[in-house]
Backbone as JSON Lines, residues from 0, in Angstrom:
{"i":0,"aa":"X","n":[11.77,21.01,-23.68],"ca":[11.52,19.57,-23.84],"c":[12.85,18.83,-23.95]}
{"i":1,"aa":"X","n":[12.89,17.81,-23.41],"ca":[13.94,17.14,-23.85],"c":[14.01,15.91,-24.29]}
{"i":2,"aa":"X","n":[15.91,15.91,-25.02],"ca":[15.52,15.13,-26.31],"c":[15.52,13.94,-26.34]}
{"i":3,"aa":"X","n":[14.16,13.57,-26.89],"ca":[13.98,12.03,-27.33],"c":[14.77,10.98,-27.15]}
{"i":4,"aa":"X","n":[14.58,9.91,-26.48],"ca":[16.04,8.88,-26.4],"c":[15.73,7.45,-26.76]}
{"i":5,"aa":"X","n":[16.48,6.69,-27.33],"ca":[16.0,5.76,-27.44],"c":[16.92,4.82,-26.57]}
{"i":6,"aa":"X","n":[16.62,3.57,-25.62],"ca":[17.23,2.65,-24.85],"c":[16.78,1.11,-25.49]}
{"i":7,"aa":"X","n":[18.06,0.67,-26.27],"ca":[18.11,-0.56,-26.29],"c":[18.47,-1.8,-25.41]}
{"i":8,"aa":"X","n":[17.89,-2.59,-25.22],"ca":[18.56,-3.43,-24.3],"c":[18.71,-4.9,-25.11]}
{"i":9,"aa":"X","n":[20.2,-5.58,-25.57],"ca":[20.25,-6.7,-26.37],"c":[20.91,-7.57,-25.47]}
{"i":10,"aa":"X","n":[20.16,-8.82,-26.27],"ca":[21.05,-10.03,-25.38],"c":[19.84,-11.35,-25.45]}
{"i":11,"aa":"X","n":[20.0,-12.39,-25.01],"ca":[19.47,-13.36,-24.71],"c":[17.99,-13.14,-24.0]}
{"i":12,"aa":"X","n":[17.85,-14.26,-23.72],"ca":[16.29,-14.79,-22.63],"c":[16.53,-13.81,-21.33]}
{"i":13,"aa":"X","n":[17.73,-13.69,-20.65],"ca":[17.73,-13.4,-19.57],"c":[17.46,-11.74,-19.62]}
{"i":14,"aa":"X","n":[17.92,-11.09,-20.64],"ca":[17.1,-10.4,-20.75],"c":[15.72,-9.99,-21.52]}
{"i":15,"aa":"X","n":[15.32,-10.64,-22.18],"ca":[14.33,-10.7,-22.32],"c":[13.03,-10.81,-21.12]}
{"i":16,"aa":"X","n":[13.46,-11.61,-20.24],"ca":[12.63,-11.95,-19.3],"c":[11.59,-13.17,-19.09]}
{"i":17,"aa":"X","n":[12.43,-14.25,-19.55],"ca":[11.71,-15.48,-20.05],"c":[11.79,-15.94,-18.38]}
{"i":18,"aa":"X","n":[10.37,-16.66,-18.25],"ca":[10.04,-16.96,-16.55],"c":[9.65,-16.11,-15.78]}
{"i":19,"aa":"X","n":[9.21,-14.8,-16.27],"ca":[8.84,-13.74,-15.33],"c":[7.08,-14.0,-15.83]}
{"i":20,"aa":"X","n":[6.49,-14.22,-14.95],"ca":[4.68,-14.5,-15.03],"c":[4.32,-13.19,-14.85]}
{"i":21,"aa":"X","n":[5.22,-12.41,-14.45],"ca":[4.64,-10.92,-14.6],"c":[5.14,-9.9,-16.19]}
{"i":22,"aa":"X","n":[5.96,-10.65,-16.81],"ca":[6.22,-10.44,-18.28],"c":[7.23,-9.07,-18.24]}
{"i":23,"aa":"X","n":[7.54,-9.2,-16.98],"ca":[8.65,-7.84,-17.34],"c":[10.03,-8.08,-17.39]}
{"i":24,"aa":"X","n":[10.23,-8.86,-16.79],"ca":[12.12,-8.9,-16.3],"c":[12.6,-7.94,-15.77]}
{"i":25,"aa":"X","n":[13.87,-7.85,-16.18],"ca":[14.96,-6.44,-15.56],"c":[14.28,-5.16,-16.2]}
{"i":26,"aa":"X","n":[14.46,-5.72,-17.73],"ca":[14.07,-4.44,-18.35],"c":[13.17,-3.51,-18.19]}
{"i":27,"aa":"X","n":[12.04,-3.99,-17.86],"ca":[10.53,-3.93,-17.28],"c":[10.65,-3.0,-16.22]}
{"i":28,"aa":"X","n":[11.0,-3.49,-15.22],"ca":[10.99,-2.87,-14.01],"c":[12.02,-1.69,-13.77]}
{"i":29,"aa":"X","n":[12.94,-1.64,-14.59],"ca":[14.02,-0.18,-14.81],"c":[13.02,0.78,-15.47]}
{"i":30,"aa":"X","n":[12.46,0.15,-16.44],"ca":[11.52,1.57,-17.53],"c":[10.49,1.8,-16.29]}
{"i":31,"aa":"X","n":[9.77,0.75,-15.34],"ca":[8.77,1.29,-14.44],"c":[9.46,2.44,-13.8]}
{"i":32,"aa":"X","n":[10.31,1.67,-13.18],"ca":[11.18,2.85,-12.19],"c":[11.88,3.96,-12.76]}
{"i":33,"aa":"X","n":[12.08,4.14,-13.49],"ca":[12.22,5.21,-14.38],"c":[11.43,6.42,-14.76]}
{"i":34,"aa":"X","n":[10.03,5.74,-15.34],"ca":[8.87,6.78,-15.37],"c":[8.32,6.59,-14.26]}
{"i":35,"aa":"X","n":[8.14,5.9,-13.81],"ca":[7.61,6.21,-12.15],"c":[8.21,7.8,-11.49]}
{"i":36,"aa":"X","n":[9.21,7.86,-11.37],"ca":[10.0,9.19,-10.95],"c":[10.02,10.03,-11.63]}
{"i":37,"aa":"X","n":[9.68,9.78,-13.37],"ca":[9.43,11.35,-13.82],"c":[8.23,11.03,-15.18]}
{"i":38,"aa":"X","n":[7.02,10.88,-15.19],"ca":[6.18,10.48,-15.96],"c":[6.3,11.49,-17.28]}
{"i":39,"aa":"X","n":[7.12,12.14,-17.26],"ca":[7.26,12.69,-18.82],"c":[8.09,11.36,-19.05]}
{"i":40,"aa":"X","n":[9.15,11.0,-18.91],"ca":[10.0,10.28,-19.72],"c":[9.32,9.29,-20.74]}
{"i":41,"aa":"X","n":[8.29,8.92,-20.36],"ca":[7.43,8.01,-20.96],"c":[6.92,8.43,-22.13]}
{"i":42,"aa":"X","n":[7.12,9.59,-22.39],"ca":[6.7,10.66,-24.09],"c":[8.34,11.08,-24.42]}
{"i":43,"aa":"X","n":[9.24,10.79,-24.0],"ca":[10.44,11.23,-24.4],"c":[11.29,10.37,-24.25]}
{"i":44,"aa":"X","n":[11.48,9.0,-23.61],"ca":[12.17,8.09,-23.67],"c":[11.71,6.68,-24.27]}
{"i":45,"aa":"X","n":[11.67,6.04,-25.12],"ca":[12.13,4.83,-25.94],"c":[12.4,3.49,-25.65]}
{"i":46,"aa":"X","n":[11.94,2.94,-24.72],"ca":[13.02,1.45,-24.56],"c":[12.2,0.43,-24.82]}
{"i":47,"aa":"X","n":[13.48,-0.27,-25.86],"ca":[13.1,-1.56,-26.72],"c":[14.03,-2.42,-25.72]}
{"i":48,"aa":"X","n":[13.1,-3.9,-25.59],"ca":[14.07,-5.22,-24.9],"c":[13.8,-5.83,-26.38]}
{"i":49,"aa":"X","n":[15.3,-6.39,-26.46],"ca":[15.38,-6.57,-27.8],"c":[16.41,-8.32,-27.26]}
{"i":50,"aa":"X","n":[16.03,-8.38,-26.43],"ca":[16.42,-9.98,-25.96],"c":[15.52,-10.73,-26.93]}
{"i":51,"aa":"X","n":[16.6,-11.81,-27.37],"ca":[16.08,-13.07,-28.1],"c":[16.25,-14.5,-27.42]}
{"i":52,"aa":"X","n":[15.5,-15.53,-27.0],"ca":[15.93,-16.52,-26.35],"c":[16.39,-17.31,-26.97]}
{"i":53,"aa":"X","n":[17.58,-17.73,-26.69],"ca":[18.39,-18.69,-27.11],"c":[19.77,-17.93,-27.99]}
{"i":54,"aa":"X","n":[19.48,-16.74,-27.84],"ca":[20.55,-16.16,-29.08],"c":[22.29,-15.98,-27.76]}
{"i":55,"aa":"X","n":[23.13,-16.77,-28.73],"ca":[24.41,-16.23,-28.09],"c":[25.38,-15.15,-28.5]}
{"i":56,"aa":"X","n":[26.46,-14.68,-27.8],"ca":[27.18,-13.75,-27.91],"c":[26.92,-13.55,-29.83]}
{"i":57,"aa":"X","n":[27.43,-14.71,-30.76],"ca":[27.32,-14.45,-32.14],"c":[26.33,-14.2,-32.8]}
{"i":58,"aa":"X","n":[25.19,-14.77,-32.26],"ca":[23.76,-14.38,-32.7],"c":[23.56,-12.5,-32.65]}
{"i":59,"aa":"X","n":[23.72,-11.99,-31.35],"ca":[23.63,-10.85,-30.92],"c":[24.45,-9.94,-31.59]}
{"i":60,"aa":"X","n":[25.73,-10.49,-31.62],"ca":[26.23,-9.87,-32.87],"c":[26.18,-9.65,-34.13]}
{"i":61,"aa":"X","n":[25.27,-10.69,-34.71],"ca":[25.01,-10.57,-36.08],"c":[24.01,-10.1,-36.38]}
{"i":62,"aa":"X","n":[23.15,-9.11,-35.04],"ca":[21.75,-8.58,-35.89],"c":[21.96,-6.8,-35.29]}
{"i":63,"aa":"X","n":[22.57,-6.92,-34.15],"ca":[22.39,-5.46,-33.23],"c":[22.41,-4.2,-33.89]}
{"i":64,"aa":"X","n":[23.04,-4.87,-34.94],"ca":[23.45,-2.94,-35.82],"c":[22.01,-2.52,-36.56]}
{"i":65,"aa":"X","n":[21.68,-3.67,-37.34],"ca":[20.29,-3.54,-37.95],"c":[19.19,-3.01,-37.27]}
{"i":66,"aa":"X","n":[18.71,-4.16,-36.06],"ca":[17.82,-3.91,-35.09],"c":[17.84,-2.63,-34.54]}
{"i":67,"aa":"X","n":[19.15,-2.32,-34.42],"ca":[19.11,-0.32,-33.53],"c":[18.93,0.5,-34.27]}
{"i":68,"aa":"X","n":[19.5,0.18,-35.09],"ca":[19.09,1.22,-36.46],"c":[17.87,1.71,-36.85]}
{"i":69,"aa":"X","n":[16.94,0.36,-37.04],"ca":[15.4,0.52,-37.27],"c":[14.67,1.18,-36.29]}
{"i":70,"aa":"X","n":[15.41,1.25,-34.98],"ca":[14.85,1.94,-33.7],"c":[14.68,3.03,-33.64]}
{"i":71,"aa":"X","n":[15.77,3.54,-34.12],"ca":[16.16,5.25,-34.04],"c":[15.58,6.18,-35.25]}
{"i":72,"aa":"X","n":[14.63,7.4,-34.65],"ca":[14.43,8.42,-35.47],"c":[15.47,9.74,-35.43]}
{"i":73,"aa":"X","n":[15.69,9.91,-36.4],"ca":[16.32,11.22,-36.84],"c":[16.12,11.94,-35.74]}
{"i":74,"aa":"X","n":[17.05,12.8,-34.97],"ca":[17.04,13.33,-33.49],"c":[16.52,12.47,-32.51]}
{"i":75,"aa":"X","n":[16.98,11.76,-32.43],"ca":[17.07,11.01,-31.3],"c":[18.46,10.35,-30.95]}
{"i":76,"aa":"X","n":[18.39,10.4,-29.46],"ca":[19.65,10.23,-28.9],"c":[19.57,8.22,-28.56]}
{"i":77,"aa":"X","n":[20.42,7.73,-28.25],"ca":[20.67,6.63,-28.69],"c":[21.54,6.04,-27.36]}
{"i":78,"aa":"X","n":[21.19,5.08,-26.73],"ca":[21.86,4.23,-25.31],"c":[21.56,2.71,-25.8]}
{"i":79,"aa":"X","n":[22.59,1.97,-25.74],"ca":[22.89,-0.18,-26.08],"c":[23.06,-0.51,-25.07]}
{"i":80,"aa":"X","n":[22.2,-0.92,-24.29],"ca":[22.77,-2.09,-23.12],"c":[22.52,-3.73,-23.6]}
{"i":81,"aa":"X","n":[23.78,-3.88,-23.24],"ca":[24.31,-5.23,-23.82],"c":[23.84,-6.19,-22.7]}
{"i":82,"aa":"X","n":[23.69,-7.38,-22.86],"ca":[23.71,-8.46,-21.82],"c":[23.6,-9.64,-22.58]}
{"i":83,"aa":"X","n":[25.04,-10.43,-22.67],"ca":[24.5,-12.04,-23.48],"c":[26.15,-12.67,-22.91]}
{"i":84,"aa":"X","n":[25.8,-14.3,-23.38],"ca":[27.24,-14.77,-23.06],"c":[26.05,-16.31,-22.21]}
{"i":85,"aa":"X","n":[24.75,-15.97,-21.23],"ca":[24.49,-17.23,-20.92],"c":[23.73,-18.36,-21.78]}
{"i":86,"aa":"X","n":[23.65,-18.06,-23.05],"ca":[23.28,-18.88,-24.24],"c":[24.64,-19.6,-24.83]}
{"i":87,"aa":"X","n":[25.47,-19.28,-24.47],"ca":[26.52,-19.71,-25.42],"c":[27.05,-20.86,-25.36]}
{"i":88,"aa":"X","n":[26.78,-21.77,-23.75],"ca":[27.25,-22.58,-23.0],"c":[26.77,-24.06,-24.24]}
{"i":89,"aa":"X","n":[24.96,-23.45,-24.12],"ca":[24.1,-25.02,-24.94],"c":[24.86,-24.89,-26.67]}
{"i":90,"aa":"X","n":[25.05,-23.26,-27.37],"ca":[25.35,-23.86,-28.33],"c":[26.95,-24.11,-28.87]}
{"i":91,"aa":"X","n":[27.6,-23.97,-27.59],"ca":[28.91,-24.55,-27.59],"c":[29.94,-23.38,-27.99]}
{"i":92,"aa":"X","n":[29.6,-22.36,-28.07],"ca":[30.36,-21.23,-28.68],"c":[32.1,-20.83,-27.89]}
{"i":93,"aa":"X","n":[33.08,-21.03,-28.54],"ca":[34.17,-21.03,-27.88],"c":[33.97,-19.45,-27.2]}
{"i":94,"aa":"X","n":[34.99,-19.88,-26.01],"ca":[35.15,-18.14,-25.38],"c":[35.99,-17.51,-26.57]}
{"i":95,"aa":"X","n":[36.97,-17.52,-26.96],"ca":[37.78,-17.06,-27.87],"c":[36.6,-16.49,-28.68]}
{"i":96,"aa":"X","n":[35.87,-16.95,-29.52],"ca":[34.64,-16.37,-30.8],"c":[33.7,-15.7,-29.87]}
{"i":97,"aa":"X","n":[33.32,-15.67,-28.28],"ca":[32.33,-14.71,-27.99],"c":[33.29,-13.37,-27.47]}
{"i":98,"aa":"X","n":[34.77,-13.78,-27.35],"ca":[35.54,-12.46,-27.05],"c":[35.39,-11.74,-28.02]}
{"i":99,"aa":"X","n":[35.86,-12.37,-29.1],"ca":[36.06,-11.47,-30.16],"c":[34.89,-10.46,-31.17]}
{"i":100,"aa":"X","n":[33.83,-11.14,-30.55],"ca":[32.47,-10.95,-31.15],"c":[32.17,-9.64,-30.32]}
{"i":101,"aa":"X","n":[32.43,-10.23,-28.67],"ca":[32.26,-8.9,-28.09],"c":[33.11,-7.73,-28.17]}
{"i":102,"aa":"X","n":[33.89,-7.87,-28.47],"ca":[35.24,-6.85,-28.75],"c":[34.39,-5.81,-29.96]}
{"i":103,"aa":"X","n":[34.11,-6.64,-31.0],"ca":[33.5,-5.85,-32.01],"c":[32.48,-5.24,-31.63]}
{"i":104,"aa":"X","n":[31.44,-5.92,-31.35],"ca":[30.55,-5.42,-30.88],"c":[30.38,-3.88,-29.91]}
{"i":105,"aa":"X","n":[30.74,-4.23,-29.08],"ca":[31.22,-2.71,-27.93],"c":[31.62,-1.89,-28.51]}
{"i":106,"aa":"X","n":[32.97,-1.76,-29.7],"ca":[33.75,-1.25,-29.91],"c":[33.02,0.16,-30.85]}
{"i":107,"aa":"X","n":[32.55,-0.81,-32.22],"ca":[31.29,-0.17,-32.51],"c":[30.4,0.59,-32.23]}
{"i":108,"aa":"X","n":[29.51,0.18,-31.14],"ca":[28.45,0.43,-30.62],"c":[28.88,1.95,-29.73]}
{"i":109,"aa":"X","n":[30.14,1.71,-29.05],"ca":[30.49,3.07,-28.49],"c":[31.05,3.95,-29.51]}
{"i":110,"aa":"X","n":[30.94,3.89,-30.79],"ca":[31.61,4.71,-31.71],"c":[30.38,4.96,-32.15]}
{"i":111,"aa":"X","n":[29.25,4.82,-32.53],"ca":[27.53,5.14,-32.69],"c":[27.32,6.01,-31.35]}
{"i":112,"aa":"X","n":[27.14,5.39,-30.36],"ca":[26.46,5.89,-29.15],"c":[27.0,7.19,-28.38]}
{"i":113,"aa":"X","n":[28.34,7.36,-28.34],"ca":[29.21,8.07,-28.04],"c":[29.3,7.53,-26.15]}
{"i":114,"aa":"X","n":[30.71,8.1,-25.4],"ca":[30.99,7.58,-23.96],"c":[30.09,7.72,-23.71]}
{"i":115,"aa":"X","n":[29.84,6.65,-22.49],"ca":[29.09,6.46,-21.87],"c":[27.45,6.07,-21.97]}
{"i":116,"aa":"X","n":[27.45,5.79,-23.4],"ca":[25.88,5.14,-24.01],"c":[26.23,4.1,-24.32]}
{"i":117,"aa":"X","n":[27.13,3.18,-23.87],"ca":[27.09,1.54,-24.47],"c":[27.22,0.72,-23.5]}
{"i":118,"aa":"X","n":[26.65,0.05,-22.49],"ca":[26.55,-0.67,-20.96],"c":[26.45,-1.91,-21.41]}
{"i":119,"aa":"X","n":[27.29,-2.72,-20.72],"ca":[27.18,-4.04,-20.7],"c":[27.28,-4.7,-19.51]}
{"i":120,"aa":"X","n":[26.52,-5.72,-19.17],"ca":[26.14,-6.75,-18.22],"c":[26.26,-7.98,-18.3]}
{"i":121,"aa":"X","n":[27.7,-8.69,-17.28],"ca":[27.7,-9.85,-17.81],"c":[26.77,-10.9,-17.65]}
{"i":122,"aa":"X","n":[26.76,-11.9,-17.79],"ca":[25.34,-13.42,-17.81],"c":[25.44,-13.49,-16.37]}
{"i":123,"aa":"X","n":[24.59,-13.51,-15.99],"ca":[24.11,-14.18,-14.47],"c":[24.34,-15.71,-14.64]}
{"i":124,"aa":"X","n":[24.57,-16.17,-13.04],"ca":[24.99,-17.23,-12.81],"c":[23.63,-18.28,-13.05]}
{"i":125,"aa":"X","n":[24.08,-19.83,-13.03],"ca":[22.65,-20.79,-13.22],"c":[23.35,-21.68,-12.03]}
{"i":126,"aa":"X","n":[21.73,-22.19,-11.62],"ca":[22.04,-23.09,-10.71],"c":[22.64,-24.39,-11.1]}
{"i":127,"aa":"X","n":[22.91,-24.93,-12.79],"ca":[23.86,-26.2,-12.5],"c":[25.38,-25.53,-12.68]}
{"i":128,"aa":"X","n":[26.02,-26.37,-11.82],"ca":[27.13,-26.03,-11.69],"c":[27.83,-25.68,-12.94]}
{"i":129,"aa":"X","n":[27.98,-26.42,-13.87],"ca":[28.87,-26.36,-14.94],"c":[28.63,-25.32,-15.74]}
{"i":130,"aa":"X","n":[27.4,-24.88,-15.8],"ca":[26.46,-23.88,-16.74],"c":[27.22,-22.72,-16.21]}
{"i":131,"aa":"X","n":[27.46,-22.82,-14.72],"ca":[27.83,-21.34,-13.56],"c":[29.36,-20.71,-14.13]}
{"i":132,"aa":"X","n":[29.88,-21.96,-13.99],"ca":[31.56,-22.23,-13.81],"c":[31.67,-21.21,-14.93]}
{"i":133,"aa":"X","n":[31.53,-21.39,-16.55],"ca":[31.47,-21.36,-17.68],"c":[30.91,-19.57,-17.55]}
{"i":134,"aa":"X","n":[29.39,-19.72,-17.41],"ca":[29.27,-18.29,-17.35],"c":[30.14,-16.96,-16.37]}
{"i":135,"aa":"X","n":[30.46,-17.5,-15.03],"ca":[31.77,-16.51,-14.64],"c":[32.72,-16.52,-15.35]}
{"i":136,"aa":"X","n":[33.75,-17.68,-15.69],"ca":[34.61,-17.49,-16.46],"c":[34.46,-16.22,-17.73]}
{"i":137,"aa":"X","n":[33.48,-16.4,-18.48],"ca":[32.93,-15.9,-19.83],"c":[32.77,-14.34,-19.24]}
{"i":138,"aa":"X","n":[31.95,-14.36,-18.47],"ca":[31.78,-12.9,-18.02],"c":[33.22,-12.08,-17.99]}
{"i":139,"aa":"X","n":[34.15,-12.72,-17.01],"ca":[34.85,-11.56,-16.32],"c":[35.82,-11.6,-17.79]}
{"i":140,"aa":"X","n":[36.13,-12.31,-18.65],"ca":[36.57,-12.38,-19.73],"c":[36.17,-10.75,-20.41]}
{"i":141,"aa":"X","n":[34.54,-11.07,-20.43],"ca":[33.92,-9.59,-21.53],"c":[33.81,-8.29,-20.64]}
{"i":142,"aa":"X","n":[33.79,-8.15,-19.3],"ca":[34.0,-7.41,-18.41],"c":[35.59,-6.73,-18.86]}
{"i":143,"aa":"X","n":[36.7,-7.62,-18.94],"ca":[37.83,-7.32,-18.9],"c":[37.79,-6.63,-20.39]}
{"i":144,"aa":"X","n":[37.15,-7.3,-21.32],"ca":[37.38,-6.25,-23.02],"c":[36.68,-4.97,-22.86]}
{"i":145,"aa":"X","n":[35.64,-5.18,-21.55],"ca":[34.93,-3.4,-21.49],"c":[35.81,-2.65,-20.54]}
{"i":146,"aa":"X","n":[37.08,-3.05,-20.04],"ca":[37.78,-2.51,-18.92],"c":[38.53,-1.95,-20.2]}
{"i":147,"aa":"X","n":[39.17,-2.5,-21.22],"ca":[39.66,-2.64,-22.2],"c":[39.16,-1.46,-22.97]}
{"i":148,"aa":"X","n":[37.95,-1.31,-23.87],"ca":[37.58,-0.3,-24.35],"c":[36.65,1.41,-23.81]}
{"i":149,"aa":"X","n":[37.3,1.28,-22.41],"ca":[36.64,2.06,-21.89],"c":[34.68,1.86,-21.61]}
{"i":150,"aa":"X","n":[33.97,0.51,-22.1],"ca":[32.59,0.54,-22.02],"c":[32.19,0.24,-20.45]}
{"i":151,"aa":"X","n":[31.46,0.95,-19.87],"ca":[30.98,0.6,-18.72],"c":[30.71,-0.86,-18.42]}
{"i":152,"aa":"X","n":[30.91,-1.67,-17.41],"ca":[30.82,-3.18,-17.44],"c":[30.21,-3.36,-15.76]}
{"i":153,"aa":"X","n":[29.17,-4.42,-16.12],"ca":[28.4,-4.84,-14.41],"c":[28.22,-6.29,-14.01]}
{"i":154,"aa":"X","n":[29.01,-6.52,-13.03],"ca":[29.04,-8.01,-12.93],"c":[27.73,-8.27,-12.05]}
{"i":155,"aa":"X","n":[26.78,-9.09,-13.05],"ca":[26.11,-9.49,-12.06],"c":[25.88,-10.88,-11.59]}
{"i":156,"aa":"X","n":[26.8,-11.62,-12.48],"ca":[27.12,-13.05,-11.76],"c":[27.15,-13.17,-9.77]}
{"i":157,"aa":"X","n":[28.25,-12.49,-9.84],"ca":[28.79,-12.02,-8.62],"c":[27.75,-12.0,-7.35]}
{"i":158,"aa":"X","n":[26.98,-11.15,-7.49],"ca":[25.87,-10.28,-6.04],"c":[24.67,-11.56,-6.36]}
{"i":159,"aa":"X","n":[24.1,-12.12,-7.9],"ca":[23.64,-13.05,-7.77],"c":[23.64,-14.54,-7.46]}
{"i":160,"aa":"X","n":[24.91,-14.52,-7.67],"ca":[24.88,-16.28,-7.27],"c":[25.39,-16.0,-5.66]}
{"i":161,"aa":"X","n":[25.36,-14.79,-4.76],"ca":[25.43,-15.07,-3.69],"c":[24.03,-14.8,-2.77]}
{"i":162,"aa":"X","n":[22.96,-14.87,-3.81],"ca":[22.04,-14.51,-2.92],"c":[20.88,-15.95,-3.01]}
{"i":163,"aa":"X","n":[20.84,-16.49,-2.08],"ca":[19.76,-17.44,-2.01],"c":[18.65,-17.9,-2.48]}
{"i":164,"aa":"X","n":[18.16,-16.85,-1.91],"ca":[16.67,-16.36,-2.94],"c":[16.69,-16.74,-4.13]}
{"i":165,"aa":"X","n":[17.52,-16.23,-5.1],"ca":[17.82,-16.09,-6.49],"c":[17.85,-17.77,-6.97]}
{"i":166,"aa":"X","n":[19.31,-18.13,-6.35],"ca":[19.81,-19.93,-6.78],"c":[18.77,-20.3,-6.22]}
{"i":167,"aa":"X","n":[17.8,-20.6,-5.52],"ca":[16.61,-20.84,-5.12],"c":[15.53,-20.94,-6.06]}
{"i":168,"aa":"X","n":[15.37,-19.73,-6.39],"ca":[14.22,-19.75,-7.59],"c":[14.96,-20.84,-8.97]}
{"i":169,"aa":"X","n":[16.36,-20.3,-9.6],"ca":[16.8,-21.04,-10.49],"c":[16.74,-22.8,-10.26]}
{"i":170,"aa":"X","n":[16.96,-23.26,-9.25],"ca":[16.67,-24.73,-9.29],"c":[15.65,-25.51,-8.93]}
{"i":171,"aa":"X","n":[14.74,-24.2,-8.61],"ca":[12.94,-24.67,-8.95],"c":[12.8,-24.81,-10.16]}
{"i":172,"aa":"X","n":[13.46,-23.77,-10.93],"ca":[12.99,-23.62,-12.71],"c":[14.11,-24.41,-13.61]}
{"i":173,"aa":"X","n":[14.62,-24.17,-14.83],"ca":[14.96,-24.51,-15.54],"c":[16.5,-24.39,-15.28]}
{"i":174,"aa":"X","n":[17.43,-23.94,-14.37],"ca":[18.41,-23.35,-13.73],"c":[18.45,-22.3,-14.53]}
{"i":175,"aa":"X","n":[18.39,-21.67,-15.45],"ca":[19.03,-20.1,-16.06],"c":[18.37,-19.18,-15.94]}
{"i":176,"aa":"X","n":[16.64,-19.32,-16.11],"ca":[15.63,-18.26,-15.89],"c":[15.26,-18.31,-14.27]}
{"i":177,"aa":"X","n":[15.13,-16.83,-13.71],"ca":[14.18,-16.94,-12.43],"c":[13.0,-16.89,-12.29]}
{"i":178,"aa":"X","n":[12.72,-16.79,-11.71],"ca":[11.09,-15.92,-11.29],"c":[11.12,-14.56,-11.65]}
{"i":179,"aa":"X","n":[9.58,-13.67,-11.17],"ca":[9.34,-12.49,-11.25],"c":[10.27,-11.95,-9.78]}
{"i":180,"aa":"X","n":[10.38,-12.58,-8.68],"ca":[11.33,-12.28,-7.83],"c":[12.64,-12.04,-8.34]}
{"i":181,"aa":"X","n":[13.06,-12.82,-8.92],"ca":[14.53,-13.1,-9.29],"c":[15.19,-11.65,-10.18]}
{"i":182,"aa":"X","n":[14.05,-11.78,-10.99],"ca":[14.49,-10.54,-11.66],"c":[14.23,-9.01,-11.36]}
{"i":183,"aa":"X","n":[13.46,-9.01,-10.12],"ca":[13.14,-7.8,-9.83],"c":[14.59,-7.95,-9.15]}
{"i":184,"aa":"X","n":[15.08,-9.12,-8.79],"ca":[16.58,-8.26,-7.56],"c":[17.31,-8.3,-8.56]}
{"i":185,"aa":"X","n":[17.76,-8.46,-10.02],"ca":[18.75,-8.03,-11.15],"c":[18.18,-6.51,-11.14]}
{"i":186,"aa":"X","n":[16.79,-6.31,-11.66],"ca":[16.19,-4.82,-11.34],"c":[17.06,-3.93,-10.5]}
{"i":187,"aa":"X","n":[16.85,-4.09,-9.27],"ca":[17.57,-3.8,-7.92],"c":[18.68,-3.43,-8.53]}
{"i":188,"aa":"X","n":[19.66,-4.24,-8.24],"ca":[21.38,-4.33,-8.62],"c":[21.6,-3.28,-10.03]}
{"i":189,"aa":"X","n":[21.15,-3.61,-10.77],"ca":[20.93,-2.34,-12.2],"c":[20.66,-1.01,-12.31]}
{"i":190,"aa":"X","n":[19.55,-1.25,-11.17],"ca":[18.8,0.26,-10.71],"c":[20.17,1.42,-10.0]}
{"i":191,"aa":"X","n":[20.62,0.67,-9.41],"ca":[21.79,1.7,-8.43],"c":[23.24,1.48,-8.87]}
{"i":192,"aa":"X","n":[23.6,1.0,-10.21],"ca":[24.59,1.06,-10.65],"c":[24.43,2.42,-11.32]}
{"i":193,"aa":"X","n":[26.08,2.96,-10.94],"ca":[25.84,4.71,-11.56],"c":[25.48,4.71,-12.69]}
{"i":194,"aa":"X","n":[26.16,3.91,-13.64],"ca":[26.42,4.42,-15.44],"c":[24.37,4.31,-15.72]}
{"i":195,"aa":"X","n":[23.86,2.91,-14.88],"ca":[22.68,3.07,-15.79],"c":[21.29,3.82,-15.16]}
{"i":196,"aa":"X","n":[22.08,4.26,-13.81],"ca":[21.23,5.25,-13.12],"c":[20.93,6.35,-13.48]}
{"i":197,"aa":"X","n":[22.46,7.05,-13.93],"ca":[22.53,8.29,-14.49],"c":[21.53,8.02,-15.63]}
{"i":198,"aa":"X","n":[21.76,7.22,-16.77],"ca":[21.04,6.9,-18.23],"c":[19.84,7.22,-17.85]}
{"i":199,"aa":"X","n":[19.13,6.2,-16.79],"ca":[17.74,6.21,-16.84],"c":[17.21,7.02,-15.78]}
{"i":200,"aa":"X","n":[17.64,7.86,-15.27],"ca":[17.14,8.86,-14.23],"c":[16.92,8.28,-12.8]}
{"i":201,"aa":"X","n":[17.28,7.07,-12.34],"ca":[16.79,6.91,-11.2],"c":[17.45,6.74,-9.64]}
């Protein structure tokens, strides 16, 4: 048998999956695809979306240790995927205080998890401009502190704000959340990145 795991996934709305009418988001559709390919995992693997909407880089930081904690049983193995930074814009949070927040954060979290169990994903892009500008900037910022502490890092600003479809759905909606489309292609992009392929078997 093998051993028990638990997969956190923290961060904001976007992961959470706020705007998905099919109620899954990213997260959703990785755990499908996941046990889809090996239906034990589903008695041996764990995953909490532990997205809060509206919470920024400091929010996320001030609960993650608690929240994972309560997750984990005694023998069980333990994976943090991070994703936050596009909340931070509305409550004004300097980059300087979400660097440093993330610095801690990671730093930590890979000293619990051990290499290669602490993944982070920067904020996807929004269709108003200024919201965009702000979240690349911010990203490649926390990208660069996971280049920094050795934590695996996935830009998905990048592959999303060049795909149509996507800025499409965002300026039907609210610009930050997509559709159930939208997030199945973050799905996509997540699914075939090595670090969280290897994690989740797929």
């Amino acid at each position: 048998m093998k051993t028990p795991m638990v997969v956190c996934f923290l961060g904001d709305s976007t992961v959470q999956g706020t705007g998905d009418t099919l109620a899954l988001g990213w997260v959703g559709r990785l755990a499908q695809a996941s046990f889809a390919l090996d239906p034990a995992r589903a008695s041996t693997m764990t995953l909490c979306n532990l997205g809060l909407r509206g919470d920024s880089s400091l929010r996320v930081a001030a609960r993650w240790q608690e929240e994972t904690a309560r997750r984990q049983r005694p023998g069980e193995g333990l994976v943090l995927v991070f994703s936050f930074g596009a909340a931070d814009r509305p409550q004004q949070v300097p980059f300087s205080d979400a660097v440093a927040a993330a610095r801690d954060m990671l730093r930590e979290a890979a000293a619990i998890t051990g290499p290669g169990r602490t993944l982070f994903a920067a904020p996807p892009p929004s269709s108003n401009p200024e919201w965009a500008a702000r979240n690349r900037e911010l990203g490649q910022l926390l990208l660069g502190v996971c280049a920094e502490l050795g934590v695996p890092g996935f830009d998905l600003f990048t592959p999303l704000a060049a795909s149509r479809p996507y800025m499409a759905a965002l300026a039907k909606g609210d610009t930050i959340h997509p559709d159930a489309e939208g997030y199945a292609e973050m799905a996509g992009l997540l699914a075939v990145w090595p670090p969280m392929a290897e994690l989740l078997g797929l």
